[in-house]
Structure formats: C-alpha cells, structure tokens
FIKOLZA-1660 file (N, C-alpha, C; in steps of 0.1 Angstrom, whole numbers, plus 5000, padded with zeros to 4 digits):
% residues 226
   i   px   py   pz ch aa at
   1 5008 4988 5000  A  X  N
   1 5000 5000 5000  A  X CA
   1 5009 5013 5000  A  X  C
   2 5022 5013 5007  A  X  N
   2 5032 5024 5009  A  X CA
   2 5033 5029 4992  A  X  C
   3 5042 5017 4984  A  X  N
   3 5043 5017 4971  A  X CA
   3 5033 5023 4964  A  X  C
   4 5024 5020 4964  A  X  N
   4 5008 5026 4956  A  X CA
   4 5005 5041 4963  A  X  C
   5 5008 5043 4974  A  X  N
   5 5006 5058 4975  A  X CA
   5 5015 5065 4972  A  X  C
   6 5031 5061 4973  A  X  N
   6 5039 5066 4971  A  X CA
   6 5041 5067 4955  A  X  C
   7 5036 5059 4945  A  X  N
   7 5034 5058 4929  A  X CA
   7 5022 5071 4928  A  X  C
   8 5010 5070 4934  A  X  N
   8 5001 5082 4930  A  X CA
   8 5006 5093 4932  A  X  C
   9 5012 5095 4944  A  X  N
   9 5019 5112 4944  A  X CA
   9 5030 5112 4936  A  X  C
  10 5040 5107 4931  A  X  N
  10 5048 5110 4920  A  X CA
  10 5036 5111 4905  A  X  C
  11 5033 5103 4904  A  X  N
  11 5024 5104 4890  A  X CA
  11 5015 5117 4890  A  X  C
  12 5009 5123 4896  A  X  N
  12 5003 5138 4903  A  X CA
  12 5012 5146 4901  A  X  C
  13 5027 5141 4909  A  X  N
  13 5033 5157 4906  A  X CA
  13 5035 5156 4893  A  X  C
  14 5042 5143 4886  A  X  N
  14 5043 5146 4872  A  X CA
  14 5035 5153 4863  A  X  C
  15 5022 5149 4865  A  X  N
  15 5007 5154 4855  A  X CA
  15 5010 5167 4856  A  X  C
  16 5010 5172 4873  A  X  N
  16 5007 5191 4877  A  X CA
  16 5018 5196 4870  A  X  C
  17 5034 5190 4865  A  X  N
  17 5045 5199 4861  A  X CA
  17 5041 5197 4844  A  X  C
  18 5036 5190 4840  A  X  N
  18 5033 5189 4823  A  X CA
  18 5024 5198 4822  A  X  C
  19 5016 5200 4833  A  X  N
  19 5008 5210 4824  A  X CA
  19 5008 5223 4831  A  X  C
  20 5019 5229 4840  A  X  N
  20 5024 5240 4841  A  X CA
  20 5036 5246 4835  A  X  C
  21 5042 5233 4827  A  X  N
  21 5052 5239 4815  A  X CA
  21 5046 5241 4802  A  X  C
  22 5057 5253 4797  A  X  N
  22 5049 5258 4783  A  X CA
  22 5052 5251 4775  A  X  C
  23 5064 5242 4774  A  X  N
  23 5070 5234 4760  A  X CA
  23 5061 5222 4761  A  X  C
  24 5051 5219 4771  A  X  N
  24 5043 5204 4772  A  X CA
  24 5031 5209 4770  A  X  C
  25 5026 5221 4762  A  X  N
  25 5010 5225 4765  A  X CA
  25 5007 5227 4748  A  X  C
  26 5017 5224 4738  A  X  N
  26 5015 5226 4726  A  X CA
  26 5010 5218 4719  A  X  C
  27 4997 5218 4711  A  X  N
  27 4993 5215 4706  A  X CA
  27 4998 5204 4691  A  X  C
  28 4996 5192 4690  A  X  N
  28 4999 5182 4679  A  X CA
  28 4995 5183 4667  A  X  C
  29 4978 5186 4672  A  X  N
  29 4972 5186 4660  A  X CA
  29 4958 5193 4660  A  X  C
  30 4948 5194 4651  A  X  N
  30 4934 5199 4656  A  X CA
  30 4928 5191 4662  A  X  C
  31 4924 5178 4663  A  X  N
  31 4926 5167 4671  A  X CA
  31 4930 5162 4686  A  X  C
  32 4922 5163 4695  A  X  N
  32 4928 5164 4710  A  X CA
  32 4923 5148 4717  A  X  C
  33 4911 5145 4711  A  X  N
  33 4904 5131 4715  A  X CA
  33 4903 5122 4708  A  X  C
  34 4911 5105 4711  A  X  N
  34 4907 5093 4701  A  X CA
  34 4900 5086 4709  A  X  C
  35 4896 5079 4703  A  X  N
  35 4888 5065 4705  A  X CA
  35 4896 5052 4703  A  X  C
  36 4897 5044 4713  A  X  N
  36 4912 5033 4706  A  X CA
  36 4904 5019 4710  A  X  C
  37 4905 5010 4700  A  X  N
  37 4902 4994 4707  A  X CA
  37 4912 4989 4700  A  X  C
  38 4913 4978 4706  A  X  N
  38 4919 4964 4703  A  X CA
  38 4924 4955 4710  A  X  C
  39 4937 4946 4702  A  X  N
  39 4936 4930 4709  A  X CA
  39 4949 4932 4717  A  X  C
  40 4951 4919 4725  A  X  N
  40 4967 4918 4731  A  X CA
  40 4968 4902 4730  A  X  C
  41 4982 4900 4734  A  X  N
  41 4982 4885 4734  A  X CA
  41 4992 4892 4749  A  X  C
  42 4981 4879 4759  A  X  N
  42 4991 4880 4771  A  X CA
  42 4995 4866 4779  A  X  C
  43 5007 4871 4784  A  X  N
  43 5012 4857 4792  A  X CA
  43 5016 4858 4805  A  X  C
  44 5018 4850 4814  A  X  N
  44 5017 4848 4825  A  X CA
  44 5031 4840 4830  A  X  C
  45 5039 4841 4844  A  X  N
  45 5048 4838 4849  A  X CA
  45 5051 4843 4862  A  X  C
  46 5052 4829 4870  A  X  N
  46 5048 4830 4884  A  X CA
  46 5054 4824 4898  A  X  C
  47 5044 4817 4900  A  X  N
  47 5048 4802 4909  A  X CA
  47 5049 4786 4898  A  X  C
  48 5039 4790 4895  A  X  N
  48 5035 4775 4883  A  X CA
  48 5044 4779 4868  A  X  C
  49 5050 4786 4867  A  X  N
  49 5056 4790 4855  A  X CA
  49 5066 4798 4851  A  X  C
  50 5077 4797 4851  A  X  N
  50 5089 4807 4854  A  X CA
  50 5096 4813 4838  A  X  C
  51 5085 4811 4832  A  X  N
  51 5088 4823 4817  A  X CA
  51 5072 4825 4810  A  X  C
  52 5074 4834 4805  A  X  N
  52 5065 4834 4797  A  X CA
  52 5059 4832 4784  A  X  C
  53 5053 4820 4784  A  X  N
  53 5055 4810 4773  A  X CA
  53 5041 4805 4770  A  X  C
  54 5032 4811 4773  A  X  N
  54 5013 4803 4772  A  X CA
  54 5010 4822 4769  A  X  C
  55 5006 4820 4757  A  X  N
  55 5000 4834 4753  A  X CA
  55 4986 4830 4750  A  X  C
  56 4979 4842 4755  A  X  N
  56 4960 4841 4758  A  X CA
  56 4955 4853 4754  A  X  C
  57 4948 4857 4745  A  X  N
  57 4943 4870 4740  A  X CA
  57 4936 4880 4756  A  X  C
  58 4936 4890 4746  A  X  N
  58 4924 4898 4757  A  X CA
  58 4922 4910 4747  A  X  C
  59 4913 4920 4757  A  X  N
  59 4906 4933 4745  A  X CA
  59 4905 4945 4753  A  X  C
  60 4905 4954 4747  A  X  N
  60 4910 4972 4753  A  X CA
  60 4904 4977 4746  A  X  C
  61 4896 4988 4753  A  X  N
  61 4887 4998 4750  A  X CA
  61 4892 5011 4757  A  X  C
  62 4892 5027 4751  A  X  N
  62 4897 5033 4758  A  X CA
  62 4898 5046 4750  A  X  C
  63 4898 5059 4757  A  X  N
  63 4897 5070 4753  A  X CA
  63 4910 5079 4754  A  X  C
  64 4920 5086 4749  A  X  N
  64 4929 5093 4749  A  X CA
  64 4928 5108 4745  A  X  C
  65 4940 5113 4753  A  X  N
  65 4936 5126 4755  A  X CA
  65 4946 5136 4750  A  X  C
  66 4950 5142 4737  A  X  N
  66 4966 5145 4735  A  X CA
  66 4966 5161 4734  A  X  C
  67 4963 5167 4742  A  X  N
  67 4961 5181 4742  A  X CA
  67 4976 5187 4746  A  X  C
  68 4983 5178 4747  A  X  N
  68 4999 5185 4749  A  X CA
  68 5005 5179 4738  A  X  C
  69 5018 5186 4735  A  X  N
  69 5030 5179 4727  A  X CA
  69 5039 5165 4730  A  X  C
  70 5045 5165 4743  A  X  N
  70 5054 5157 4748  A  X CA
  70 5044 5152 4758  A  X  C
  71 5034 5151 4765  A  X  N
  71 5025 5143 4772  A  X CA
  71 5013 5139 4769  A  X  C
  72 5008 5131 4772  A  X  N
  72 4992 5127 4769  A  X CA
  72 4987 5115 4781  A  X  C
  73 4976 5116 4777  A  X  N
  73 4967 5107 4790  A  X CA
  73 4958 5100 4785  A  X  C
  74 4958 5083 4789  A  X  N
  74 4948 5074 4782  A  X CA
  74 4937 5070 4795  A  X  C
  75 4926 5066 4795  A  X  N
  75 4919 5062 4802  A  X CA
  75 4911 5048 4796  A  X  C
  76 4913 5037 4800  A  X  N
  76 4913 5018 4794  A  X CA
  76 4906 5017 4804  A  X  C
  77 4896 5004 4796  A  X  N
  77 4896 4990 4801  A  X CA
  77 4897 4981 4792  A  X  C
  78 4903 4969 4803  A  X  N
  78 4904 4958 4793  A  X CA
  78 4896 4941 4799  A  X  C
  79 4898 4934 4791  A  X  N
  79 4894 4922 4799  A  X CA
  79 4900 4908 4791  A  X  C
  80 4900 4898 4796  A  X  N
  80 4910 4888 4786  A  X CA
  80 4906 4873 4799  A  X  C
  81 4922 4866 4796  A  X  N
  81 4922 4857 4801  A  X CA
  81 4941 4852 4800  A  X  C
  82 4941 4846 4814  A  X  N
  82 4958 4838 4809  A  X CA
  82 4956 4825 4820  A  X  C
  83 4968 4820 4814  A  X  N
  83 4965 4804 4817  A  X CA
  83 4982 4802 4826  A  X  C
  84 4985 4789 4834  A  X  N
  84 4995 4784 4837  A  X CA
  84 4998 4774 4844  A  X  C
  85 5008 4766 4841  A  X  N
  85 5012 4749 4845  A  X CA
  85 5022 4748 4851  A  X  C
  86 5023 4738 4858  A  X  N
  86 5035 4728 4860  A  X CA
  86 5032 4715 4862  A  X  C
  87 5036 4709 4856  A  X  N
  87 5033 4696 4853  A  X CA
  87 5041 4689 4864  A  X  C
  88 5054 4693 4870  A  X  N
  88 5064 4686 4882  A  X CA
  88 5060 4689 4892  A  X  C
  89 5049 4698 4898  A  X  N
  89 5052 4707 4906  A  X CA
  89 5045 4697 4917  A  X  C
  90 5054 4693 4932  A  X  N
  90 5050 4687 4945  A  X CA
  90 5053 4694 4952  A  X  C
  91 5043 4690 4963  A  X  N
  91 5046 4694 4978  A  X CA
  91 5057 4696 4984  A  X  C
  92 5067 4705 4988  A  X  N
  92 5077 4709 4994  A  X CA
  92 5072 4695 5006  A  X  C
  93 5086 4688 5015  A  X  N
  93 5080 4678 5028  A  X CA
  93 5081 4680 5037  A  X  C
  94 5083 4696 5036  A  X  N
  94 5075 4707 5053  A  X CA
  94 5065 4711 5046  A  X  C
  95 5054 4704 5038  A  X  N
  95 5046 4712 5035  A  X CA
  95 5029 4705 5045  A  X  C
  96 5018 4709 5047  A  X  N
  96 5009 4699 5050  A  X CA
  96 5007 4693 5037  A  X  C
  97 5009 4675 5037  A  X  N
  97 5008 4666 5024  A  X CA
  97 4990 4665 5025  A  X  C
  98 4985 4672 5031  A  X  N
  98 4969 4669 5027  A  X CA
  98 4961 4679 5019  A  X  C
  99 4973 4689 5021  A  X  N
  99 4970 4701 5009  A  X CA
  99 4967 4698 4997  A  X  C
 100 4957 4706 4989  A  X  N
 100 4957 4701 4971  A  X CA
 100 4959 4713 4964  A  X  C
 101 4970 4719 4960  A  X  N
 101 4973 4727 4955  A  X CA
 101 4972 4726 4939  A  X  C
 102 4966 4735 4933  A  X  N
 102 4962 4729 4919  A  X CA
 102 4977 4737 4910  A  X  C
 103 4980 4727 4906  A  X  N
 103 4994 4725 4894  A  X CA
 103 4990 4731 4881  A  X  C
 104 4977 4737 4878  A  X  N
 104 4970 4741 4864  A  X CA
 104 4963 4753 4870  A  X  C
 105 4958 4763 4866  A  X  N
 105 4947 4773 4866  A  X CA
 105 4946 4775 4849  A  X  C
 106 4934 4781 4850  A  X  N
 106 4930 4791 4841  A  X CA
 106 4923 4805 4848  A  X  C
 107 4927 4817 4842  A  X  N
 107 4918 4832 4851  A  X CA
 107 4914 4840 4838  A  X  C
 108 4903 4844 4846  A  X  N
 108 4895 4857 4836  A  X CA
 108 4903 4871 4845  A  X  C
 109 4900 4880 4840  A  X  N
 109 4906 4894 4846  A  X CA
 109 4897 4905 4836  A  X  C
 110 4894 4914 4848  A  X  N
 110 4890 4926 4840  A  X CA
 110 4897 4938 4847  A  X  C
 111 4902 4949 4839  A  X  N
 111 4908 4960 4841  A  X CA
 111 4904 4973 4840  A  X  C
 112 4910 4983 4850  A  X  N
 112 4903 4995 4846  A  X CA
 112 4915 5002 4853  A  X  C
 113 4918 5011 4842  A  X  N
 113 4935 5019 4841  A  X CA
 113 4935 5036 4837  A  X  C
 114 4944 5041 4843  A  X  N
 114 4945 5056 4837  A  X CA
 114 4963 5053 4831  A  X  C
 115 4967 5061 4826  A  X  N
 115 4980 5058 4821  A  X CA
 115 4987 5072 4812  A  X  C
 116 4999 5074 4816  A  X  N
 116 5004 5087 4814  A  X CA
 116 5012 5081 4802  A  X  C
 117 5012 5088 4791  A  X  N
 117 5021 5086 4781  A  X CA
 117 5033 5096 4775  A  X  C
 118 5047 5096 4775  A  X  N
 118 5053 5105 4773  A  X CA
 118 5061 5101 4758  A  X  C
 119 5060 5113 4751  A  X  N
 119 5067 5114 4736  A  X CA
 119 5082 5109 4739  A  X  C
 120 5092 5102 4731  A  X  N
 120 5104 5099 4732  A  X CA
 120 5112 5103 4724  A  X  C
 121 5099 5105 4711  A  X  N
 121 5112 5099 4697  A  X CA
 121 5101 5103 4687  A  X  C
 122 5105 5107 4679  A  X  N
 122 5094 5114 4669  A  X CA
 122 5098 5118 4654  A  X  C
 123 5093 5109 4643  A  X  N
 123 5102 5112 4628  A  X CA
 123 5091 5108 4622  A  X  C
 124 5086 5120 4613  A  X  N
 124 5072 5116 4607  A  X CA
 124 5066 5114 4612  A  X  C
 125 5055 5106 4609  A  X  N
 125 5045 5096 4614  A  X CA
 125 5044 5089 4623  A  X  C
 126 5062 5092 4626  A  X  N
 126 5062 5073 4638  A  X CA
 126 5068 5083 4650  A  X  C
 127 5059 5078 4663  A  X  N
 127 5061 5081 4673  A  X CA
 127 5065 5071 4684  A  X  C
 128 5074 5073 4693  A  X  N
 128 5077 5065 4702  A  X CA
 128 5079 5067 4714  A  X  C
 129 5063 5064 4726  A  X  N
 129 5060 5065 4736  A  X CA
 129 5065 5058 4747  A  X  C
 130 5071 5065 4759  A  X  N
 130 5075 5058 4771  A  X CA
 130 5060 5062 4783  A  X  C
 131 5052 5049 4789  A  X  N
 131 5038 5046 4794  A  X CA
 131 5044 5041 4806  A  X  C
 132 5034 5047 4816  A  X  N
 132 5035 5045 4828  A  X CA
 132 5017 5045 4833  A  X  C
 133 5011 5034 4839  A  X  N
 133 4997 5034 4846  A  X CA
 133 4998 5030 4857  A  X  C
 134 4985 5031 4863  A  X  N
 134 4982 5025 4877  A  X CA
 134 4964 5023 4873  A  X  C
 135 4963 5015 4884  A  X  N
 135 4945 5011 4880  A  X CA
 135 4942 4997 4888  A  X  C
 136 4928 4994 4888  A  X  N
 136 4923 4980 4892  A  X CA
 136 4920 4971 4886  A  X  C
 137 4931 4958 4891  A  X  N
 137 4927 4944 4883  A  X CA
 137 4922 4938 4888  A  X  C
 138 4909 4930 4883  A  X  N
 138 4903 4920 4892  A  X CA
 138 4904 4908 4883  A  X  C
 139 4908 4896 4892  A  X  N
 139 4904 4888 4885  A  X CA
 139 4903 4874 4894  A  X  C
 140 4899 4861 4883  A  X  N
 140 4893 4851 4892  A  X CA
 140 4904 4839 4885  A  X  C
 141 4910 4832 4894  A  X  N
 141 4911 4819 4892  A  X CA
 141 4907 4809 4891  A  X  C
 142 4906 4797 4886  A  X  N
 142 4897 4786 4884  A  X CA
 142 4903 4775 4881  A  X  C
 143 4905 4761 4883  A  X  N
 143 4911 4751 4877  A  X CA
 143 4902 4749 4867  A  X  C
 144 4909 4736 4860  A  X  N
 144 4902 4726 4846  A  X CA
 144 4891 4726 4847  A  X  C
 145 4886 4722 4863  A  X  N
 145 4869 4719 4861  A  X CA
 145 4864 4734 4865  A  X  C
 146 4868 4741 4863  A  X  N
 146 4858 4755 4864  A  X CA
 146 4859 4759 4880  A  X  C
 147 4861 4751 4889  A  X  N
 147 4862 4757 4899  A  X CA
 147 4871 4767 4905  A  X  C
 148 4861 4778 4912  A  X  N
 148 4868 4790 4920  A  X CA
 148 4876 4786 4928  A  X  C
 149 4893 4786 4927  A  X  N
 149 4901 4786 4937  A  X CA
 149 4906 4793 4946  A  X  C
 150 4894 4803 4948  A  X  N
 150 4901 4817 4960  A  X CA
 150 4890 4808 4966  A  X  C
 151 4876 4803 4965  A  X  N
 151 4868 4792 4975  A  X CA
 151 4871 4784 4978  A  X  C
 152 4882 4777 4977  A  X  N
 152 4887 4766 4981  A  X CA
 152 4904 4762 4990  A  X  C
 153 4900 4769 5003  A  X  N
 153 4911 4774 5012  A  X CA
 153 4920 4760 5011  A  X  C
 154 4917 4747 5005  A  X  N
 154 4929 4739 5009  A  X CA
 154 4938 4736 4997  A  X  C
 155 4933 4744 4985  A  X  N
 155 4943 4743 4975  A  X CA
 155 4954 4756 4980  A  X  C
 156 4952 4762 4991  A  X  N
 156 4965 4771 4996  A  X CA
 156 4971 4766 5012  A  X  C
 157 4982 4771 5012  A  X  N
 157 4985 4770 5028  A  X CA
 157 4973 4773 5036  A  X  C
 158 4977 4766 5048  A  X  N
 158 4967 4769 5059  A  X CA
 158 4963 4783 5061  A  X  C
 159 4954 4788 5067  A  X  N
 159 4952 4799 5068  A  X CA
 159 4951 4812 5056  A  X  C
 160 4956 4809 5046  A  X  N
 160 4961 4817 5037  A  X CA
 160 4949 4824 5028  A  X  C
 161 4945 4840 5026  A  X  N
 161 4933 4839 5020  A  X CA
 161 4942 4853 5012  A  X  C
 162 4931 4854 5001  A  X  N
 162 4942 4868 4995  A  X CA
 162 4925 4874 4987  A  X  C
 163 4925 4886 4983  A  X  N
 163 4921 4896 4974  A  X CA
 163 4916 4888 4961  A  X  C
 164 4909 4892 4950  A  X  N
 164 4911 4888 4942  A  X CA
 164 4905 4905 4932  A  X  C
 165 4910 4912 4939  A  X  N
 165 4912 4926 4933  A  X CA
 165 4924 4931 4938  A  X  C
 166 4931 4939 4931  A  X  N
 166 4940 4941 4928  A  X CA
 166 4948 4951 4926  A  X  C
 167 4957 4961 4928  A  X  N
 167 4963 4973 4921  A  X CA
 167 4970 4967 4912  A  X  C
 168 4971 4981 4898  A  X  N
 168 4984 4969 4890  A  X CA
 168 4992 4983 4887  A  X  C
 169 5004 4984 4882  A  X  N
 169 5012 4993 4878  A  X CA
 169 5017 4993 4861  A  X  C
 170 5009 4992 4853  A  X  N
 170 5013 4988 4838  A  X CA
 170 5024 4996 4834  A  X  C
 171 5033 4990 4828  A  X  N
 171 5045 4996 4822  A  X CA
 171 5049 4997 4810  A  X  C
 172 5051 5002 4800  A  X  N
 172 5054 4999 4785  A  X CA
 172 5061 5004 4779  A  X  C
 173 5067 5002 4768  A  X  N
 173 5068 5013 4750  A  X CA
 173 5059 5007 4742  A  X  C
 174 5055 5023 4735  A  X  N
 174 5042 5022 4725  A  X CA
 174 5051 5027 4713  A  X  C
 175 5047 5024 4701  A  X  N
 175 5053 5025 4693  A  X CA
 175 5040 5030 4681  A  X  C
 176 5041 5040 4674  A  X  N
 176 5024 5043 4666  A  X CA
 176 5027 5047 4654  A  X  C
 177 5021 5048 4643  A  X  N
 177 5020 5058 4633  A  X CA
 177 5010 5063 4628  A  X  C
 178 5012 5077 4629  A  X  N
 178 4999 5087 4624  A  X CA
 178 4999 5090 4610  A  X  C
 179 4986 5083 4607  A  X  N
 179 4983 5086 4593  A  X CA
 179 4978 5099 4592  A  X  C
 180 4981 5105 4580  A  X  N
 180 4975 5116 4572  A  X CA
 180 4958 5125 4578  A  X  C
 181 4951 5114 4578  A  X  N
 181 4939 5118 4583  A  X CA
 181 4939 5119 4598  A  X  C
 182 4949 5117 4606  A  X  N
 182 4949 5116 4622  A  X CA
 182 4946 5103 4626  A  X  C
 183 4937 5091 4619  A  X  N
 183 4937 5083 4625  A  X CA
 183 4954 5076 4627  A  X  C
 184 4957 5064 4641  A  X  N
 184 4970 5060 4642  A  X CA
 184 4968 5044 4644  A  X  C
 185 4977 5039 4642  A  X  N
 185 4975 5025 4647  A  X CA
 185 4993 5020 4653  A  X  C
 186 4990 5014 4664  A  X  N
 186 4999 5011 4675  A  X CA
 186 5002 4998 4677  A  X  C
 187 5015 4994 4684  A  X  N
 187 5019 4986 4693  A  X CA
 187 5025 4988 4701  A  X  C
 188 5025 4979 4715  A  X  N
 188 5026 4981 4732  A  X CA
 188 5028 4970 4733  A  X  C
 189 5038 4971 4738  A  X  N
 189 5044 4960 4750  A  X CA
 189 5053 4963 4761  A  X  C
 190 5048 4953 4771  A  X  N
 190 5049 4959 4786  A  X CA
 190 5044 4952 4793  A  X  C
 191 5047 4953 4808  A  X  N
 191 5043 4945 4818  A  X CA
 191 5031 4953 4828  A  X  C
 192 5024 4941 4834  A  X  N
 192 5006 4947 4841  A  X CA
 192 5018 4953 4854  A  X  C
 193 5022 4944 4860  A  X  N
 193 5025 4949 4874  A  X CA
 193 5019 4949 4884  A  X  C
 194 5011 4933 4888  A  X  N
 194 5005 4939 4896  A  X CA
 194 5010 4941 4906  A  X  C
 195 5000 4939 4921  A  X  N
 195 5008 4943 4936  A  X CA
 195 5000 4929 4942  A  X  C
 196 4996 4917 4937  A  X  N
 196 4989 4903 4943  A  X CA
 196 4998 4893 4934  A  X  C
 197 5002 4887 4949  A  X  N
 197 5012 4871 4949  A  X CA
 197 5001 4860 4943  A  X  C
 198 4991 4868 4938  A  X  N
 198 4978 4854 4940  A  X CA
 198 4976 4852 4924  A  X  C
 199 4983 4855 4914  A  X  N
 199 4974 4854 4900  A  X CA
 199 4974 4842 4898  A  X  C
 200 4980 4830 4906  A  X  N
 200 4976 4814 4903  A  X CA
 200 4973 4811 4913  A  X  C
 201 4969 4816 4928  A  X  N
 201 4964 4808 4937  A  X CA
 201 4971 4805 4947  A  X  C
 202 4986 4809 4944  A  X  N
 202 4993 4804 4955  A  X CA
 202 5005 4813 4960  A  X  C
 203 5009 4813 4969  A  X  N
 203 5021 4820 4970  A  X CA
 203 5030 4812 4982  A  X  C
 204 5024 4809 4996  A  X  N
 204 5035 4804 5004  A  X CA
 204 5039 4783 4999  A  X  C
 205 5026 4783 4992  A  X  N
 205 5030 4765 4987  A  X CA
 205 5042 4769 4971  A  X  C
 206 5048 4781 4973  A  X  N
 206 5051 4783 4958  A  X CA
 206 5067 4777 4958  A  X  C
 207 5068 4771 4949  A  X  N
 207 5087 4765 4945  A  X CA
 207 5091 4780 4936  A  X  C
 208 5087 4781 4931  A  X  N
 208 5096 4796 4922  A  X CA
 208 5092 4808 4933  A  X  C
 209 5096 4817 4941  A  X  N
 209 5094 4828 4947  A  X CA
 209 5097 4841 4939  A  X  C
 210 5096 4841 4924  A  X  N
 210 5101 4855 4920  A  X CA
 210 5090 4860 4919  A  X  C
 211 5079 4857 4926  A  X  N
 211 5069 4867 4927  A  X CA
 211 5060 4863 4910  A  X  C
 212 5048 4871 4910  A  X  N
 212 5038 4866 4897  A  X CA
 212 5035 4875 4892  A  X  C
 213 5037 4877 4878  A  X  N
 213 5034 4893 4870  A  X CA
 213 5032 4889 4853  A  X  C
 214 5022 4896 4845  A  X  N
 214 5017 4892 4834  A  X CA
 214 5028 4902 4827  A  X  C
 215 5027 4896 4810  A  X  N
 215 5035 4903 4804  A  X CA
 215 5024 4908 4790  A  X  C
 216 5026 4916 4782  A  X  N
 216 5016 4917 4772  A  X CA
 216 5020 4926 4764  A  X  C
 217 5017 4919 4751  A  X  N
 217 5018 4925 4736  A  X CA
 217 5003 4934 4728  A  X  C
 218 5006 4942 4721  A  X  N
 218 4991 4946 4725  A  X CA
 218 4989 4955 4710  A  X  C
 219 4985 4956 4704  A  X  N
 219 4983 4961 4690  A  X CA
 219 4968 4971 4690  A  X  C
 220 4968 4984 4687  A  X  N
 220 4954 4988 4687  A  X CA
 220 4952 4999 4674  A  X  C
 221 4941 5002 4676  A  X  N
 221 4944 5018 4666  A  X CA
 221 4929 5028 4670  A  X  C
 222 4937 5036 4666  A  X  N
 222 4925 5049 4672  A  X CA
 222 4924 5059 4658  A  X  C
 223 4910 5060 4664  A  X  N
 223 4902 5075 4656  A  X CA
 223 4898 5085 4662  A  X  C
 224 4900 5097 4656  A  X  N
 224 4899 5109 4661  A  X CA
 224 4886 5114 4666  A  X  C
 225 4878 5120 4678  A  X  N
 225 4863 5121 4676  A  X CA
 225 4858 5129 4674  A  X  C
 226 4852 5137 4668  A  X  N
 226 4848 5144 4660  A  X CA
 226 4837 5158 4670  A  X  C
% end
C-alpha cells in the first residue's frame, strides 16, 4: 500500500508539472480526442511458470487525451484471460501433504486503468512512447473443472486467504503511426504489474518465489472524435 501511494503522488506531481510547463502544452494537432480498441496476446509467469510462454488473447477499450506535445493521458479498460502449468510441481515435505494445490489454473481478469504517456522519439509519422499506469485488476482463478480457487482454502496453505482485486502498475513502449487523416495504429508492450502474489492461487505453497506478474503485447488503433 506504501508503494501505491507513494506511485500516486509521484504520478500527480508529474501530471501538475506537464501542464504548468509551456513546452508540454503545445498542441499536435486539431485533434485532442481518440477512441482506441483492440487485441493483446498476454502471458503469464509466476509460481507454476517461470517464463513466459502460454499466450491468451484479451481486448481494450479506451479514450485518449493528447492536448499536449510531449505528454498525453489514456483512460482503458480491458478484459481477457491467461492460463499456467506445472506439470512437476510437489509438495515441498514441510509442506501439510493433505493440501491440494492445483498445478494448472486458468483466470479471467477485468481491468480498469489511467496511464500517462510520454513522447520519446518522433520522425514523421512514427512516434515512440515511454507509458506508465496505475489502476484496478480484478480477477478470478479457476482450475480445469471451472472451479473458484480463491473458494477453496485447501488448495493454499493453511490459513492463507488473499484479494482477488487488485492494484496493478502497467509499464510499457508504445510505438504508433499517424496517418494523414489523424487516424493512428499502434503497438505496446509491457508488463501489468500487479501488487497480488495470487494470479495462480498460490504463493506460500510456491517453488519459484520470484513473485507473479503478466506480460503483454498489444496492437490497437484509434480514431479521432469528432
């Protein structure tokens, strides 16, 4: 929670100094509002999975705001799904052996994000953004047979109960090109970030400890609104 307040007040002061400087308040184009959708392919790497190697679609919807030169501001949501295995994966033999920790999930997630985007690089058409967000992930775990594993306290250590919402901290480069007419079409990639040990269900029964974080490729394009 320190992290997350201490990420909002930096992100705040950044916004208030972009738009009390005069070289960040200049205008791009006639153009200030898009409309953006599209797809990502995302993966997952965790406790049950130590790269990222099972890619699962998802979908973004979202409004952008580019009334500066060198800053702009998106406001998303998205929603999808990611998957992950271990096929070796046993009980540590300090572990309780009557535990059933499931070695498979599948999760839905749905997202809702603000995200600061800064100009980097800029030749013609092609622009290249350095993205920073914060926002809420929710999502659900489930094994093969459909069942809720945040309900089912003995597929985790004793005692152990966690959230299944979330802060996340998305991170990226966006890479775009503006056509002629202002419409643009992009690619993003970057990591969610979240701040939950839980995106498979487990964390103290876990053999890999580097912690659990999605990664995502992400292709969209926006039109200008009129």
């Amino acid at each position: 929670m320190k992290t997350a307040f201490l990420f909002i007040l930096v992100l705040v002061s950044g916004i208030t100094f972009a738009q009390d400087n005069p070289v960040l308040t200049t205008k791009t184009s006639s153009k200030s509002r898009y409309i953006s959708a599209g797809f990502s392919a995302i993966a997952y790497k965790g406790s049950l999975q130590t790269a990222y190697s099972r890619w699962t679609p998802s979908y973004h919807l979202g409004i952008s705001l580019e009334k500066k030169k060198l800053f702009s501001s998106f406001f998303g949501l998205g929603f999808g799904n990611y998957i992950g295995e271990d096929r070796s994966y046993k009980l540590s033999e300090k572990a309780d052996q009557n535990l059933q920790p499931s070695a498979s999930f599948q999760s839905s997630f749905f997202t809702l994000h603000y995200e600061a985007r800064f100009l980097i690089f800029k030749y013609g058409g092609i622009r290249l953004h350095a993205c920073q967000g914060i926002g809420l992930f929710r999502f659900t775990v489930k094994d093969k047979s459909g069942n809720n594993l945040a309900e089912k306290p003995r597929s985790r250590a004793s005692g152990e109960t966690y959230s299944q919402n979330s802060f996340f901290f998305p991170s990226s480069l966006m890479l775009r090109y503006e056509f002629p007419n202002q419409m643009w079409l992009g690619f993003q990639a970057g990591w969610y970030n979240t701040s939950s040990n839980y995106l498979d269900n487990m964390n103290q029964l876990a053999i890999n400890k580097g912690g659990d974080n999605l990664a995502s490729m992400r292709f969209h394009f926006s039109i200008p609104l009129r």
